[in-house]
C-alpha positions in Angstrom: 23.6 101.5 48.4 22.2 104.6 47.8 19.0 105.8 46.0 20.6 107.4 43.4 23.0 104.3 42.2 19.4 103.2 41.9 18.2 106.0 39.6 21.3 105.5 37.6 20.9 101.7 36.8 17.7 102.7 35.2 19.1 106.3 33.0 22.3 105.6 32.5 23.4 103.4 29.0 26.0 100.9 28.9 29.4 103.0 27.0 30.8 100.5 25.0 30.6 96.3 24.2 27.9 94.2 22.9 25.4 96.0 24.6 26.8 99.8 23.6 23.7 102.1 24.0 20.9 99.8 26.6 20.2 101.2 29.8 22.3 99.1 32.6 19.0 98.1 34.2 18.1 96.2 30.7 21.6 94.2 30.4 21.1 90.6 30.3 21.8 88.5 33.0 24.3 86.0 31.6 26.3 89.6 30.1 26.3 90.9 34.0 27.1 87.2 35.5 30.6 87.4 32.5 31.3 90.6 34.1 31.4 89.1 37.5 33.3 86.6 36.8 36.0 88.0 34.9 35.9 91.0 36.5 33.9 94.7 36.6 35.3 97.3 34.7 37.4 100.3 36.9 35.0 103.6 37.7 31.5 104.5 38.0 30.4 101.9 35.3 31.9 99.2 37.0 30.3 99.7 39.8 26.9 99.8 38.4 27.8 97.2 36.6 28.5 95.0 39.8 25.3 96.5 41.7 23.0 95.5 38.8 24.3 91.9 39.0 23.3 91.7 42.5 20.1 92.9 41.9 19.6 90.6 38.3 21.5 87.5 40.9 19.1 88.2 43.7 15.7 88.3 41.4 15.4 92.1 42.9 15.0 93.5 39.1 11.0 94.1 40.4 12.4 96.5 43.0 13.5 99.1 39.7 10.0 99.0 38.3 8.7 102.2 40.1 12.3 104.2 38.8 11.1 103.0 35.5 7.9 104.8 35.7 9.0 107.8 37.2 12.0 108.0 34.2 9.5 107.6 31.7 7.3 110.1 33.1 9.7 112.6 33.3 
């Protein structure tokens, strides 16, 4: 993992579904765990997709609180 996936989980916004438009950090858990278990979407989204259900899965959401800041800041 590298510090910009990071930075991307927290700018970039989810392209399309019941979520359309929320930044991939905000995606409920339950929507990330029905990705994971039917399967992450091919590219760049797909795997943000995967690493923010890690994160959500492994209570490590606290961890994208200071990207947050800086994002809003900026």
């Amino acid at each position: 993992m590298n510090p910009q996936q990071l930075e991307l989980l927290v700018t970039r916004v989810m392209p399309f579904g019941k979520y359309k438009g929320r930044v991939i950090a905000d995606l409920p858990g339950h929507y990330l765990n029905w990705f994971a278990s039917q399967g992450f979407p091919p590219g760049e989204i797909g795997r943000l997709l995967a690493l923010m259900q890690e994160i959500d899965h492994n209570g490590l959401k606290p961890l994208l609180d200071p990207l947050r800041k800086r994002e809003a800041g900026a």
